[in-house]
C-alpha positions as CSV (number, residue, x, y, z in Angstrom):
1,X,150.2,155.4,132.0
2,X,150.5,152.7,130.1
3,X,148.8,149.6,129.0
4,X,151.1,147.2,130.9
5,X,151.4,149.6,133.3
6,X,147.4,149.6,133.9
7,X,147.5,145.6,134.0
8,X,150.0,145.3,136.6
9,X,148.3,148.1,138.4
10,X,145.1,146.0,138.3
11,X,147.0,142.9,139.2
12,X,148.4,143.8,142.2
13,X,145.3,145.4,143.1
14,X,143.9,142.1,142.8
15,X,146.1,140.1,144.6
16,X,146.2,142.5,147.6
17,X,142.3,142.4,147.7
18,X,142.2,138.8,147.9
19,X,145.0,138.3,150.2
20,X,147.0,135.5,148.1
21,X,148.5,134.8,144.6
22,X,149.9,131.6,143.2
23,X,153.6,131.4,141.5
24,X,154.3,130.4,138.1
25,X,155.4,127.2,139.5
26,X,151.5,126.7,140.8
27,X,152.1,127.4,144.5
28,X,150.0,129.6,146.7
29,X,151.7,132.4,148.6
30,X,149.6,134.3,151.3
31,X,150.0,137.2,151.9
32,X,147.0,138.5,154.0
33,X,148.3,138.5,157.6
34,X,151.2,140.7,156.0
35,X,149.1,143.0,154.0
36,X,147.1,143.3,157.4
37,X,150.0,144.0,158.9
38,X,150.9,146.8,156.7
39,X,147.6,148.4,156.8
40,X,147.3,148.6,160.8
41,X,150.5,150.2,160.8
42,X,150.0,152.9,158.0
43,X,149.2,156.3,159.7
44,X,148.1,159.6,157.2
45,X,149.8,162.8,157.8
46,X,149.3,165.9,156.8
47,X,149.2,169.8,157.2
48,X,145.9,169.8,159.4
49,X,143.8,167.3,161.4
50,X,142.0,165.3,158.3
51,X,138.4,164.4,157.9
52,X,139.8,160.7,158.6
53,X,141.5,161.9,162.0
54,X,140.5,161.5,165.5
55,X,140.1,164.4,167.6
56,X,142.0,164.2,171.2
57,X,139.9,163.4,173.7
């Protein structure tokens, strides 16, 4: 991977983690309750049950 690749990698990273970024312009964008949003919604699936699955009741 590249070099710029790596940076935007990290930037993003950053931006997700802290729930916000701010434009070029200067403006703050949130982006929290989305990214919130996003995570209660993703689901892992696989082959097998996963050491992060829940067994059935």
């Amino acid at each position: 991977m590249s070099a710029r690749l790596r940076s935007i990698a990290r930037e993003t990273e950053s931006i997700v983690l802290a729930g916000r970024y701010r434009t070029s312009e200067g403006r703050e964008v949130s982006i929290g309750p989305d990214v919130a949003t996003a995570l209660a919604g993703t689901r892992l699936h696989g082959a097998g049950p996963s050491a992060c699955s829940k067994s059935p009741p």
